[in-house]
C-alpha positions as CSV (number, residue, x, y, z in Angstrom):
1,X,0.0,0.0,0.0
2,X,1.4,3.6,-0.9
3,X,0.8,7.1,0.9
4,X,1.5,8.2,-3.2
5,X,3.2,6.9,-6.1
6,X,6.9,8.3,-4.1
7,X,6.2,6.2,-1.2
8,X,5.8,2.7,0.0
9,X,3.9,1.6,2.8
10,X,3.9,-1.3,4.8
11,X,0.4,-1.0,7.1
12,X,-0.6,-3.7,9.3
13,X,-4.3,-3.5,10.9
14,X,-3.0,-5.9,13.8
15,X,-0.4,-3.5,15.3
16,X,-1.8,-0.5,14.3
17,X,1.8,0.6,13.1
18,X,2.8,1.1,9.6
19,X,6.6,2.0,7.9
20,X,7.4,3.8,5.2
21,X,10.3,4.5,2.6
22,X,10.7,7.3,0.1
23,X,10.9,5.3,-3.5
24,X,12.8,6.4,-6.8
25,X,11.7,3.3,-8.8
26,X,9.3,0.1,-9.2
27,X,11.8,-2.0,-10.6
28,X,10.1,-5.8,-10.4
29,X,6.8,-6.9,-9.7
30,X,5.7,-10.6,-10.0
31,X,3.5,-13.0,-8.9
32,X,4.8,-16.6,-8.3
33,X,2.5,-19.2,-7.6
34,X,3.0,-18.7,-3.6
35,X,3.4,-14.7,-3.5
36,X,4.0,-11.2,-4.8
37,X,7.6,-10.2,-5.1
38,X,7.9,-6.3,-5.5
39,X,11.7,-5.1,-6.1
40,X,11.6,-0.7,-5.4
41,X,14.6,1.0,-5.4
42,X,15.0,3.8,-2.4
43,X,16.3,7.2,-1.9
44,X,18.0,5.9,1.2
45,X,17.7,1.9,1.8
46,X,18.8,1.1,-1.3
47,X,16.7,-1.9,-3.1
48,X,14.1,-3.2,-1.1
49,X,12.3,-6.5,-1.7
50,X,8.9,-6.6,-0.7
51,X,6.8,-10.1,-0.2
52,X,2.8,-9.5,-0.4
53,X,3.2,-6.0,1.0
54,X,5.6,-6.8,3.7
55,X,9.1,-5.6,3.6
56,X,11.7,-8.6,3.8
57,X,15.1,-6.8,2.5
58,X,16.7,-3.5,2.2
59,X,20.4,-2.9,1.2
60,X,20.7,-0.7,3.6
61,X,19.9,-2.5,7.1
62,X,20.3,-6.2,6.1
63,X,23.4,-6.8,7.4
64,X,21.9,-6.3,10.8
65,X,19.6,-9.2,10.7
66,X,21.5,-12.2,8.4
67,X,24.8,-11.6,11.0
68,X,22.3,-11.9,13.9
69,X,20.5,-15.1,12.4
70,X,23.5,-17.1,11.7
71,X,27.1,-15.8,14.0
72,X,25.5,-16.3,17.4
73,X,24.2,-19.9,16.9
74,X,27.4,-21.2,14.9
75,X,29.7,-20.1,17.6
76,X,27.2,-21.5,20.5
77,X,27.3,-25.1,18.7
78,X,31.2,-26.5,19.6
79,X,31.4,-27.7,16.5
80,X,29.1,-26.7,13.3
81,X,29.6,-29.1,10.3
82,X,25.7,-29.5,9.1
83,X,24.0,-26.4,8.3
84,X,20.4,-26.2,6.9
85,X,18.4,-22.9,6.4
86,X,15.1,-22.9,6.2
87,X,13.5,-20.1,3.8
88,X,16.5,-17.3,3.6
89,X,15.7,-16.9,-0.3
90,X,17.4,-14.0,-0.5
91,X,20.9,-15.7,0.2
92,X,22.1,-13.4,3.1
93,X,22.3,-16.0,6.0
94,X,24.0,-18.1,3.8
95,X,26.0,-16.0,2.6
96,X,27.4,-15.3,6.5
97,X,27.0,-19.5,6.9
98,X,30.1,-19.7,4.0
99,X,32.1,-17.3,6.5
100,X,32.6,-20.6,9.1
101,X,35.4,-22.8,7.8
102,X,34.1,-25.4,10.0
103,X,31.1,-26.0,8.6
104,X,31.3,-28.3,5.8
105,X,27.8,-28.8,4.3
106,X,25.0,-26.0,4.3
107,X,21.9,-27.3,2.6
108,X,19.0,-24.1,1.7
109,X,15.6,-25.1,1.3
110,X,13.2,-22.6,0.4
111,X,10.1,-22.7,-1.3
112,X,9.9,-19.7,-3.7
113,X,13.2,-19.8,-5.9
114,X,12.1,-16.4,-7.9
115,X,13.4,-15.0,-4.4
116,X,16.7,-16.2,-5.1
117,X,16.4,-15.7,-9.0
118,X,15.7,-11.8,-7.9
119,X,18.1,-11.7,-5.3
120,X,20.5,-12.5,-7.5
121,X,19.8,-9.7,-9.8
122,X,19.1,-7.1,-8.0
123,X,20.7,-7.8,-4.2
124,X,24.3,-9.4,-5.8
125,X,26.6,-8.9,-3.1
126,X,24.1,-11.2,-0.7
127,X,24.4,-14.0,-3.5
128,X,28.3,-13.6,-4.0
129,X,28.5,-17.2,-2.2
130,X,26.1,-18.9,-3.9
131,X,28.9,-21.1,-6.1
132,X,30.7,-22.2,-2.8
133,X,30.5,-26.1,-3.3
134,X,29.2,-26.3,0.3
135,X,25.9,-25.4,-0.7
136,X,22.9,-27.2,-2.5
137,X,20.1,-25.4,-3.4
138,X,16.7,-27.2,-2.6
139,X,13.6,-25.1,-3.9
140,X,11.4,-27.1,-1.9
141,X,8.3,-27.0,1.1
142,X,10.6,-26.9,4.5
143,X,7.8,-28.6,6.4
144,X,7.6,-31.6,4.0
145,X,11.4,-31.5,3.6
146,X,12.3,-31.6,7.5
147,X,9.6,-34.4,7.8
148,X,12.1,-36.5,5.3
149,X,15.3,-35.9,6.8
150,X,17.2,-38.2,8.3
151,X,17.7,-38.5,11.8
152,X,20.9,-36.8,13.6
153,X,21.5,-35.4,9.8
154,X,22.2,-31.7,11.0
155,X,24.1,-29.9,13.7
156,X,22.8,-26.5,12.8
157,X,18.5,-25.3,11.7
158,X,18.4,-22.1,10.5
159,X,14.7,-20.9,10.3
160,X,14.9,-17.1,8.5
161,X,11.0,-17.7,7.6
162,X,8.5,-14.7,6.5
163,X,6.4,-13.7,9.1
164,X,3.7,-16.7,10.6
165,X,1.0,-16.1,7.7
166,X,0.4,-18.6,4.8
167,X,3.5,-20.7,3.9
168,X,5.3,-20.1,6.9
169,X,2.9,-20.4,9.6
170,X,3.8,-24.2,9.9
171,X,7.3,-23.3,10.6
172,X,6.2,-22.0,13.9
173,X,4.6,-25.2,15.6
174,X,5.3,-28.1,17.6
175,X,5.3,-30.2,15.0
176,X,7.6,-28.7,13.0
177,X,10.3,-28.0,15.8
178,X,9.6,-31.6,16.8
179,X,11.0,-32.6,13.8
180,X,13.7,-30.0,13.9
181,X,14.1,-32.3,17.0
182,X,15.0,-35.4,15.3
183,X,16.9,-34.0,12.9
184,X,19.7,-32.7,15.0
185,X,21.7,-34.5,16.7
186,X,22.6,-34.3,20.1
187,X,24.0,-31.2,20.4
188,X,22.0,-30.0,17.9
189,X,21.2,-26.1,18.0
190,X,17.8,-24.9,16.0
191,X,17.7,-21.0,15.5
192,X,14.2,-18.9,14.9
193,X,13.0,-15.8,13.9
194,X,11.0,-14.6,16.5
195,X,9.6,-10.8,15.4
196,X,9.2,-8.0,17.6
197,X,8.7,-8.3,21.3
198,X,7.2,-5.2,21.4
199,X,4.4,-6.0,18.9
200,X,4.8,-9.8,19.0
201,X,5.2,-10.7,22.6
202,X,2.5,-13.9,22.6
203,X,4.3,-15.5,19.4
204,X,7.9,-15.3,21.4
205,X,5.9,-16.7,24.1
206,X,4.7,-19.6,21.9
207,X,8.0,-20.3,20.3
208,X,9.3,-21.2,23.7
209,X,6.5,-23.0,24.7
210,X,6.1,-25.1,21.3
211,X,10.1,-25.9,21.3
212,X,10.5,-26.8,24.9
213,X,7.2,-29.4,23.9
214,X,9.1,-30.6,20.8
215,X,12.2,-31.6,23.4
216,X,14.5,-28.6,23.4
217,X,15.1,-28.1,27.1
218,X,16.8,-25.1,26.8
219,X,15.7,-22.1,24.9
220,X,16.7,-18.4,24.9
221,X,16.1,-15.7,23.1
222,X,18.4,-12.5,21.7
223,X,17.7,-9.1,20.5
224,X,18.9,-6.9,17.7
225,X,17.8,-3.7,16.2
226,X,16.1,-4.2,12.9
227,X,15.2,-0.5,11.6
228,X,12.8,-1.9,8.3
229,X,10.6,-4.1,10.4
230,X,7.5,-3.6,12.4
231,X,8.7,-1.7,15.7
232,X,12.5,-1.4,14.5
233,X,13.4,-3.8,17.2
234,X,13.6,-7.5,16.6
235,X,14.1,-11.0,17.7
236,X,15.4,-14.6,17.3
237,X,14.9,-17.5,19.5
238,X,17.4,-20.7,19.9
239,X,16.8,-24.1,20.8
240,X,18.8,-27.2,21.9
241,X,19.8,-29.2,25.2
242,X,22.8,-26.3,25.9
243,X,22.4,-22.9,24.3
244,X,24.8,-21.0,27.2
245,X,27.9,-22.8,25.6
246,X,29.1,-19.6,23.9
247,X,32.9,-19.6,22.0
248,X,33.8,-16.5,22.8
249,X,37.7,-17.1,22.0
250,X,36.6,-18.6,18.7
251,X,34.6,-15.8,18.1
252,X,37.1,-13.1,18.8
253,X,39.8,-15.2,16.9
254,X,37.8,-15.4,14.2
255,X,38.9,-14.2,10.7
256,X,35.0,-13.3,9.6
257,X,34.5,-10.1,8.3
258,X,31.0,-8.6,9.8
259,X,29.5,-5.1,10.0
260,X,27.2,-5.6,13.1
261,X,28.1,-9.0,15.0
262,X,30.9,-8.9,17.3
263,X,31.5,-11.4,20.3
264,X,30.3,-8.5,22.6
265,X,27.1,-8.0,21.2
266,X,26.6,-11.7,21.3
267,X,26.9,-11.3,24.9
268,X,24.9,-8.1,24.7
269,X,22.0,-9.5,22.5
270,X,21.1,-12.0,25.4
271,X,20.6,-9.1,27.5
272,X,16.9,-8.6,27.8
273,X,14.6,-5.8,29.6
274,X,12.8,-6.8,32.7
275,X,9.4,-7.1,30.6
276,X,10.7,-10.0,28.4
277,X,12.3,-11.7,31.2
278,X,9.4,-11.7,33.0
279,X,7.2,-13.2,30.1
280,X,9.6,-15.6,29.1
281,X,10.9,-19.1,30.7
282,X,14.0,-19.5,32.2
C-alpha cells in the first residue's frame, strides 16, 4: 500500500503501526504461484524487496539481521559441520554461513526460488556465495522436507521464515520443531526468527513453549535492532539441550568479516529488559 506513487507503505491493521520508505523506482513486480515479489529502489535503503506487501530486504539494514540469524548460533554449537536454512531466499544467511570454515555442508531449502532468482539480480553482493561447493540449493516445502530428513542429519536449523501467515505459519509449531528435534543431533542447536517483542510478545511466548514441547530443554532468546521491520526492534529465539555454551575465543579469533556481530554483542543480545524476562521461561 502507498501514501503516493513516491512512497511505499507497509500498514498492518493488527499492530496498528505502519513503515514507510521514500521510492525512486518500481523496478520488479511478480506473482509466483506462492506470492507477490515487488523489487523498489529507495532514496536511502537502497533496493528493497517486498513479499505480499511486507518488507523482507533493504540494502541498507540487512546486514543487521543475516549476522544476527546465523554468527551467534554457529559459535554457540562446539562444532558446526551441518547447516540447513530454512527459507533465507534471499541468500544473506547463507552467505554469513560460508564465512565458518568449519562447517562443511550447508543445505538451503526454500520454497519460492524467484526469491533467489531476484536476489541474485538485483541484491548481488548477498548471493556472492552462492557457487561455494558447500551449498545445495533445494527449492522445496521446508515442512515436507524436515519431515524427510534423516535423523541426527544436521548440527545447525536455521529458520529465516516470512512472518507466521500462509506458507510459513507451519514453521512455527510443535510439530515442526519436533522434527527439527529429530533432525539434530545431540548437540544439535535450531535457531528462529521470533519478530518483535514489542508488537509480537505472545508468538515469542509460543516459540518457547512449542520448542521446549518438541524436546528442546533449553531455549533463549536475543535481541537486535532491525530498523525496516515492524517496531524497529527485533528478535530470534534458539533451541537445543545447551544454548549458554558460547565460544567466545573462537569468536574473537575469528577471521569473519562482519558489520554488526561482534563477540560482545553476542553477549549483549542476550541481554533482555525486565518485561521480556518476565514473560519468558528460564
Amino acid at each position: 500500500m502507498s501514501l503516493d506513487k513516491n512512497w511505499f507503505t507497509e500498514a498492518s491493521s493488527q499492530t496498528s503501526c505502519a513503515f514507510s520508505l521514500h521510492i525512486t523506482a518500481k523496478l520488479h513486480e511478480e506473482q509466483t504461484p506462492f506470492q507477490e515479489i515487488t523489487i523498489y529502489q529507495t532514496t536511502e535503503f537502497g533496493n528493497l524487496m517486498v513479499l505480499d506487501g511486507y518488507v523482507m530486504l533493504s540494502d541498507r539494514d540487512n546486514f543487521i539481521y543475516h549476522e544476527m540469524m546465523t554468527h551467534p548460533v554457529l559459535f554457540t554449537h562446539p562444532e558446526p559441520k551441518r547447516v540447513a536454512i530454512i527459507g533465507g531466499g534471499d541468500c544473506g544467511a547463507l552467505r554469513e554461513v560460508t564465512k565458518h570454515s568449519s562447517v562443511e555442508q550447508i543445505i538451503q531449502i526454500e520454497i519460492d526460488e524467484r526469491v533467489t532468482r531476484l536476489a541474485e539480480q538485483y541484491f548481488p553482493t548477498l548471493c556472492e556465495s552462492n557457487n561455494d561447493p558447500r551449498i545445495s540449493f533445494k527449492f522445496a516445502d521446508a515442512i515436507q522436507w524436515m519431515a524427510n530428513a534423516p535423523t541426527d542429519s544436521l548440527d545447525v536449523i536455521i529458520v529465516d521464515s516470512t512472518d507466521p501467515l500462509g506458507h510459513a505459519e507451519g514453521l512455527f509449531t510443535a510439530n515442526f520443531f519436533r522434527d527439527c528435534r529429530r533432525v539434530l543431533d545431540s548437540k544439535g542447536l535450531l535457531l528462529q526468527q521470533s519478530e518483535s517483542p514489542l508488537l509480537h510478545l505472545p508468538l515469542i511466548q509460543s516459540t518457547h513453549k512449542f520448542m521446549r514441547e518438541a524436546g528442546f530443554t533449553s531455549t533463549r532468546t536475543l535481541q537486535f535492532p532491525m530498523p525496516v521491520y515492524p517496531s524497529g526492534w527485533w528478535t530470534a529465539t534458539m533451541a537445543g539441550s545447551d544454548v549458554t555454551n558460547f565460544r567466545k575465543d573462537d569468536a574473537d579469533n575469528a577471521l569473519i568479516n562482519t558489520n554488526y556481530y561482534n563477540s560482545d554483542i553476542q553477549v549483549a543480545s542476550f541481554v533482555l529488559p525486565n518485561f521480556l524476562m518476565k514473560a519468558l521461561p528460564e
